[in-house]
C-alpha positions as a LaTeX table, in Angstrom:
\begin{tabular}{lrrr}
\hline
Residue & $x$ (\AA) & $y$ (\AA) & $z$ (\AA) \\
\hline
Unk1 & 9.55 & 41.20 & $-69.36$ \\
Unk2 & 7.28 & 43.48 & $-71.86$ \\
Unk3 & 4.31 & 42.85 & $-70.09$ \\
Unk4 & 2.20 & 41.42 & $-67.18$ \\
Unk5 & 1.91 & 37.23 & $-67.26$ \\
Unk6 & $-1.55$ & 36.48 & $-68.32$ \\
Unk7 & $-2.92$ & 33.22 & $-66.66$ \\
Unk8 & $-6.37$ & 33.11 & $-65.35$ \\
Unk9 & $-8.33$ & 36.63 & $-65.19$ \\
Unk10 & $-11.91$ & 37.22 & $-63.12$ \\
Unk11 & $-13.21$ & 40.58 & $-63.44$ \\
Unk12 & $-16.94$ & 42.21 & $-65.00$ \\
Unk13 & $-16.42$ & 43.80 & $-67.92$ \\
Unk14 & $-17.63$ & 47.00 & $-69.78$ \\
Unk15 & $-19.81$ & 46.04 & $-72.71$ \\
Unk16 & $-19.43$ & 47.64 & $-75.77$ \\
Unk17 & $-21.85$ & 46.11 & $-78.36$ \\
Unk18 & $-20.76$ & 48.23 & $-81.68$ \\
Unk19 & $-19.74$ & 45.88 & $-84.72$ \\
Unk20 & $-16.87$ & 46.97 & $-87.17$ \\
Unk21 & $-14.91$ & 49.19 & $-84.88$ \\
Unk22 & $-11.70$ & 49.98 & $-86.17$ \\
Unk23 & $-8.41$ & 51.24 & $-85.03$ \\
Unk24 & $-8.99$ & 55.18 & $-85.82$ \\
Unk25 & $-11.84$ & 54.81 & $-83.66$ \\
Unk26 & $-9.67$ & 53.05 & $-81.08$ \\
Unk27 & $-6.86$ & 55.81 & $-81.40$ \\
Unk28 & $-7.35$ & 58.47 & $-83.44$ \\
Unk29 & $-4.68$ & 58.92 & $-86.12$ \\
Unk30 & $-3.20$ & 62.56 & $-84.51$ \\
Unk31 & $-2.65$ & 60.75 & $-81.25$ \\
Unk32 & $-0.22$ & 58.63 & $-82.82$ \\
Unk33 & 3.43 & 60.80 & $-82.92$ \\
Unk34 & 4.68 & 58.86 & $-79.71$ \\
Unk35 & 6.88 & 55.80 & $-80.19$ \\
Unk36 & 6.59 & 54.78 & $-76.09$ \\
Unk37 & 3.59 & 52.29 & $-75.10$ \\
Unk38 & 2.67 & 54.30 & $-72.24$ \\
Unk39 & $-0.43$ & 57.52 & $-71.97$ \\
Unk40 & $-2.32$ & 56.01 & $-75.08$ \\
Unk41 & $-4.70$ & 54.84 & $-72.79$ \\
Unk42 & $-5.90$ & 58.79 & $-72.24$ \\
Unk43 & $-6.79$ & 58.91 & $-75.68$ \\
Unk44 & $-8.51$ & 55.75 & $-76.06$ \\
Unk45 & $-11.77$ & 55.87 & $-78.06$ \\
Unk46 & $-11.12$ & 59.75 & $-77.70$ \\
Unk47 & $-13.71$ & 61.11 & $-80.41$ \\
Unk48 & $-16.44$ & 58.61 & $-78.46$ \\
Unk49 & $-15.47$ & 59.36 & $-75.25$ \\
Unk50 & $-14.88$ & 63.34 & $-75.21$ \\
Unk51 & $-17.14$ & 66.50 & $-76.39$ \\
Unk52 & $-15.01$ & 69.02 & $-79.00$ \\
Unk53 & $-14.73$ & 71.40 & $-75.40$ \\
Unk54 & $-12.88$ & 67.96 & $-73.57$ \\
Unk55 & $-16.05$ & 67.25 & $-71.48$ \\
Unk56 & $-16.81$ & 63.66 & $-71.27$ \\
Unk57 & $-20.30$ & 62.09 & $-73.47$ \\
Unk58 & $-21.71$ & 61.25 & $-70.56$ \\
Unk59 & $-23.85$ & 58.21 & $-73.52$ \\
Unk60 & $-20.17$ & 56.72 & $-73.83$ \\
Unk61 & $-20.12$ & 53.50 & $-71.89$ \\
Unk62 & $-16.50$ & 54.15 & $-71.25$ \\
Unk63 & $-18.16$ & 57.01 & $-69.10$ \\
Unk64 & $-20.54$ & 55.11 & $-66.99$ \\
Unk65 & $-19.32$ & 54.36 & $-63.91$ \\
Unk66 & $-21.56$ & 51.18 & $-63.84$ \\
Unk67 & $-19.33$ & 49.52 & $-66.12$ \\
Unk68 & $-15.94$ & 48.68 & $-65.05$ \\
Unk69 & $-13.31$ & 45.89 & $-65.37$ \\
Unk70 & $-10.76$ & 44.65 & $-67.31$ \\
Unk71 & $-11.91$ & 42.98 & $-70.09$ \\
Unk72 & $-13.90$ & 45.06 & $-73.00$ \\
Unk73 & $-17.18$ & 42.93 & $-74.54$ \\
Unk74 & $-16.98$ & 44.11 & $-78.60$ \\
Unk75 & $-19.45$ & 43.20 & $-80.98$ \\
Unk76 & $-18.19$ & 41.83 & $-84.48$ \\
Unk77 & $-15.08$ & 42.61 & $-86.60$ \\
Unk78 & $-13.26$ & 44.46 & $-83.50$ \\
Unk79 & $-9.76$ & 46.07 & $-84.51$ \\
Unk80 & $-10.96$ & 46.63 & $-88.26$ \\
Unk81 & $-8.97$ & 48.77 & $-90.27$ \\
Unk82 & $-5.34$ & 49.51 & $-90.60$ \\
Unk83 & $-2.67$ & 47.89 & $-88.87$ \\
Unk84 & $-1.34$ & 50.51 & $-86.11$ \\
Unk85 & $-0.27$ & 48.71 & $-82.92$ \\
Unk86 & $-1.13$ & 51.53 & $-80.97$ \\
Unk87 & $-4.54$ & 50.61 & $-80.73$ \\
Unk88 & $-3.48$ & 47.54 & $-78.93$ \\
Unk89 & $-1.22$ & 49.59 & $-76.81$ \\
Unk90 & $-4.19$ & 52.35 & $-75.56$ \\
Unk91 & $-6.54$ & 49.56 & $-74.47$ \\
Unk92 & $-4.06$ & 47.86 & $-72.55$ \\
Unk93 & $-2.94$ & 51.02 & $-71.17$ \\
Unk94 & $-6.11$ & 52.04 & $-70.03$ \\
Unk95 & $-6.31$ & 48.68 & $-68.28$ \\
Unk96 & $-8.03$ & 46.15 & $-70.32$ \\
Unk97 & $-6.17$ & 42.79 & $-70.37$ \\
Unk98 & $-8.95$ & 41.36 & $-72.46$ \\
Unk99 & $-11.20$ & 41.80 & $-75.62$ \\
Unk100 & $-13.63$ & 39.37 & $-75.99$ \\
Unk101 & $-15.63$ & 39.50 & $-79.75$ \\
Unk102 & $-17.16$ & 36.99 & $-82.18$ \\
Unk103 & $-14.17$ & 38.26 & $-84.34$ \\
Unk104 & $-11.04$ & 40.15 & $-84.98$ \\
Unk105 & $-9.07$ & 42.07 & $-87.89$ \\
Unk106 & $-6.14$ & 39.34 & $-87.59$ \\
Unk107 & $-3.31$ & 42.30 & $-87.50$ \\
Unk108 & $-4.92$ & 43.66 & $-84.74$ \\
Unk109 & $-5.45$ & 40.34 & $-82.70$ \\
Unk110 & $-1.57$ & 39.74 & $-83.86$ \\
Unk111 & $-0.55$ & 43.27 & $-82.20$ \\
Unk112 & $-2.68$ & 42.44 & $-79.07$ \\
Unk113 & $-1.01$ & 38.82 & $-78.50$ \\
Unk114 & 2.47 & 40.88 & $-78.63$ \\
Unk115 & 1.46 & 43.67 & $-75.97$ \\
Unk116 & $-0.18$ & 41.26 & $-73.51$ \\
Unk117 & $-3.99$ & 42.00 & $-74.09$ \\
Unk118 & $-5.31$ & 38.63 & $-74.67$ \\
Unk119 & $-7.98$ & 38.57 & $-77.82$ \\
Unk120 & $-11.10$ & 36.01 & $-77.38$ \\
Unk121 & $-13.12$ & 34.84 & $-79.63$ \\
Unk122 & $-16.01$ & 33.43 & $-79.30$ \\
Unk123 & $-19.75$ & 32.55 & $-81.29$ \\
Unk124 & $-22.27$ & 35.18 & $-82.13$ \\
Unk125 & $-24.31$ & 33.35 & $-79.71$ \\
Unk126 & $-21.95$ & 32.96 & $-76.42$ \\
Unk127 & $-21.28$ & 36.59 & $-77.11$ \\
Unk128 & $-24.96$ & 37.49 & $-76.79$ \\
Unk129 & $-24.63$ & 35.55 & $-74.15$ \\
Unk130 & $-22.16$ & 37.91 & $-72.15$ \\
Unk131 & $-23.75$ & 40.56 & $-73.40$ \\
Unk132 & $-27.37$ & 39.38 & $-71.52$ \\
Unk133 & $-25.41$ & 38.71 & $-68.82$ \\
Unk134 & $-23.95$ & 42.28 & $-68.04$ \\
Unk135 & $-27.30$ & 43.79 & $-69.19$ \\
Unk136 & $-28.70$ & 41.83 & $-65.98$ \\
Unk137 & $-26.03$ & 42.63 & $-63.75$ \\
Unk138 & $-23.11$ & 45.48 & $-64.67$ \\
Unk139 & $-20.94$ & 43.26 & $-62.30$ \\
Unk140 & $-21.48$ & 40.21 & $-63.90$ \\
Unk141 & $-17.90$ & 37.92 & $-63.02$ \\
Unk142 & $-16.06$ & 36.45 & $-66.27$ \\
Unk143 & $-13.46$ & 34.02 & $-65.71$ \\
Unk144 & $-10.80$ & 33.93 & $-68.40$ \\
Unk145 & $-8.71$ & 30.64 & $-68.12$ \\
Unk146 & $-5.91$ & 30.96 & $-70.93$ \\
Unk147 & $-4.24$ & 27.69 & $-69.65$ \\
Unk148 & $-7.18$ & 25.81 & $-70.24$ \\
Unk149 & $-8.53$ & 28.32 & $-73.19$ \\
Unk150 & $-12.10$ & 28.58 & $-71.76$ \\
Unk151 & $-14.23$ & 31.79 & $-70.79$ \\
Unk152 & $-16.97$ & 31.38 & $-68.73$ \\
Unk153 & $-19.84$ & 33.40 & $-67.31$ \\
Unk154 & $-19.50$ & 32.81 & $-63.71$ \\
Unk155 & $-23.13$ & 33.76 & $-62.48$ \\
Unk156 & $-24.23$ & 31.07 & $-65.04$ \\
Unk157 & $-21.45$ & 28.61 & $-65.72$ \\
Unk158 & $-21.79$ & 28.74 & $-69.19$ \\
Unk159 & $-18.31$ & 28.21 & $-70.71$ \\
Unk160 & $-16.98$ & 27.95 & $-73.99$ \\
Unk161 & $-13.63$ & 27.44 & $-75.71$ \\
Unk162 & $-11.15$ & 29.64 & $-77.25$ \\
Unk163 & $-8.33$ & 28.84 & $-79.65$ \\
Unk164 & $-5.15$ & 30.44 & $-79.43$ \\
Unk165 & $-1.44$ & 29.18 & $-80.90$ \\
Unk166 & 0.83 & 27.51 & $-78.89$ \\
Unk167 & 3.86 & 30.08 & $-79.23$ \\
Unk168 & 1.40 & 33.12 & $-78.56$ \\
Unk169 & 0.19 & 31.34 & $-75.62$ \\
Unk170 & 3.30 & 30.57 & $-74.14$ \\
Unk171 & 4.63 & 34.38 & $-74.71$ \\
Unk172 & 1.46 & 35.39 & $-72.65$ \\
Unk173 & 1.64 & 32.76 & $-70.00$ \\
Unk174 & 5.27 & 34.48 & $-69.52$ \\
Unk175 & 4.71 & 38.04 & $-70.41$ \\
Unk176 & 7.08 & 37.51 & $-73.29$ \\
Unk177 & 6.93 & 39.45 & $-76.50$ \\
Unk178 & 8.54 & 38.02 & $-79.23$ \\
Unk179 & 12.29 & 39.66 & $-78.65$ \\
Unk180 & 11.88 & 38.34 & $-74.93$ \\
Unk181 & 11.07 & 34.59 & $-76.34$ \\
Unk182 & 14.50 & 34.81 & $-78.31$ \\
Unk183 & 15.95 & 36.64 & $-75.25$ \\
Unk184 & 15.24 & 33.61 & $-72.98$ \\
Unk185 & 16.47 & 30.70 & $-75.73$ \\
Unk186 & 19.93 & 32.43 & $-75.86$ \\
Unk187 & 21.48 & 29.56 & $-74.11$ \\
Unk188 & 20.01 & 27.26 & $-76.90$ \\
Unk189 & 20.97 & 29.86 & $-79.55$ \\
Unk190 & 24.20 & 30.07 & $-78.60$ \\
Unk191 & 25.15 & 26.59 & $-78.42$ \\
Unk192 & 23.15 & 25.73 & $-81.74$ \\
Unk193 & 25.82 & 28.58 & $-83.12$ \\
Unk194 & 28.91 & 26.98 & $-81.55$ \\
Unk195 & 27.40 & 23.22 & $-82.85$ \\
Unk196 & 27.10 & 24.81 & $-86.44$ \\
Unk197 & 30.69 & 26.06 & $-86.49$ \\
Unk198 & 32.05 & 22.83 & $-86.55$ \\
\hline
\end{tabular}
């Protein structure tokens, strides 16, 4: 299994309202030599989060100690700029399961699917929404139903839809990526092989 089954996550959230944030601000480009998924998540957001002399910007929201949870609240165009999985692979690392935006850089939602972390997205307005709601109360509950492909606010009920492809959502619903979702047709593989030799 590559990663933890995603079904139905409840958490708050940490609220990040920046639009256009792209990967280099994610990861920065010189933390990028390792080929493993694992200790990206120390160097998430690292230029945001840390002073030149390592001591934390105590302005970063990643800093607050308000603000915790597993799923990150982005404003528009999150995962911008060039294609580098290991964006994908420092948030998840550093515990986020979930991004919720109004939109993502499609190669970045792509390399999110395939390491677990689950991408929704919703309207400007439902996202302004969340936003409100975490403003009022830093442990604000968010429900995040991928069988049924809804996120709601749970202090409100609000709710609203998400759309997500079939194959994607089965991988997550499994904790498949997409050499595990061969992996487990081999049966069916092989015998479509031994049919075609005939």
């Amino acid at each position: 299994m590559a990663y933890d089954k995603f079904t139905t996550l409840t958490s708050s959230a940490v609220p990040m309202p920046i639009e256009n944030v792209d990967t280099d601000q994610i990861i920065p480009a010189r933390f990028l030599k390792a080929t493993e998924r694992t200790g990206f998540g120390d160097n998430l957001f690292r230029d945001w989060r840390y002073n030149k002399d390592e001591s934390p910007k105590p302005d970063f929201v990643l800093n607050n100690p308000i603000y915790q949870g597993k799923i990150l609240v982005g404003g528009k165009n999150f995962g911008s700029g060039s294609s580098r999985e290991h964006a994908a692979w420092a948030l998840y690392d550093y515990g986020f399961r979930c991004v919720v935006s109004s939109f993502f850089a499609d190669i970045f939602k792509n390399n999110a699917i395939n390491v677990g972390l689950l991408p929704v997205t919703v309207s400007a307005e439902f996202l302004d929404k969340i936003f409100k709601a975490i403003e009022q109360d830093p442990d604000a509950q968010l429900e995040v139903s991928l069988p049924n492909q809804t996120i709601t606010i749970l202090a409100t009920g609000e709710q609203e839809s998400f759309v997500i492809s079939d194959y994607k959502k089965h991988n997550l619903l499994n904790g498949y990526d997409d050499i595990d979702y061969l992996r487990a047709m081999k049966e069916e593989i092989g015998a479509f092989a031994e049919q075609s030799m005939y």
